[in-house]
C-alpha positions in Angstrom: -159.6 42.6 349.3 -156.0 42.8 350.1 -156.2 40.9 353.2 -158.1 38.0 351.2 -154.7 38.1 348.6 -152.3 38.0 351.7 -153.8 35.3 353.2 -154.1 33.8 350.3 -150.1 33.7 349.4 -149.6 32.8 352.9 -152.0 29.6 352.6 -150.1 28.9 349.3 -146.4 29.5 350.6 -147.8 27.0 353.8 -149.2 24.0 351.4 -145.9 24.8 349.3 -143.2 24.1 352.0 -145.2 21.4 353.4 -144.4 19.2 350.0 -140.6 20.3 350.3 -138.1 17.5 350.5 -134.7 17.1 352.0 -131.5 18.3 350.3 -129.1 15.3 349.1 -125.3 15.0 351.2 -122.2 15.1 348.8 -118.6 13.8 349.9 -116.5 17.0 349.3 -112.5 17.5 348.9 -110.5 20.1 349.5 -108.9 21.0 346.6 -105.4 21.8 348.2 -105.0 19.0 351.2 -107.6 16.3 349.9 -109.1 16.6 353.0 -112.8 14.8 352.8 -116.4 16.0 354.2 -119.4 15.6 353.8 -121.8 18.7 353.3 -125.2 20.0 351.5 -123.5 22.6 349.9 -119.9 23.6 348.7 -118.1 23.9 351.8 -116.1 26.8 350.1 -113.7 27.9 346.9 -111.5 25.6 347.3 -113.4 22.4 347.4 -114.9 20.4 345.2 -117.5 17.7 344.6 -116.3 14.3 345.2 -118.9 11.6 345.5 -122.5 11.3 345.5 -125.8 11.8 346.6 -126.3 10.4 349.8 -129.4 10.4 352.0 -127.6 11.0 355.1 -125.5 13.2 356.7 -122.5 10.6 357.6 -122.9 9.9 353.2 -123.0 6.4 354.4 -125.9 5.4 352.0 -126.6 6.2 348.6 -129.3 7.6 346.9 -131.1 10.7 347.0 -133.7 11.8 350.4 -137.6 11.3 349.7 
């Protein structure tokens, strides 16, 4: 029975991922320099969101991944 279960969850957590989609790219600046990146996530403290979503990782165009 609980091998059933486990492979059950790990058919589930499979089929699950599989439908995942790409994180959007922000523009971020620094806070203290206004120094610009572009990142997934907060690069840090000190930085904040700037501009976006982008679909790429150069934030060159606009829009959000599919």
């Amino acid at each position: 029975m609980k091998t059933g279960c486990m492979l059950l969850v790990v058919i589930t957590m499979l089929c699950s991922a599989a439908y995942a989609s790409e994180a959007p790219w922000y523009k971020w600046i620094n806070l203290t320099d206004r120094t610009i990146l572009c990142a997934q996530t907060s690069p840090g403290a000190t930085w904040a969101r700037y501009r976006g979503p982008y679909t790429e990782s150069r934030c060159n165009k606009p829009g959000y991944p599919r």
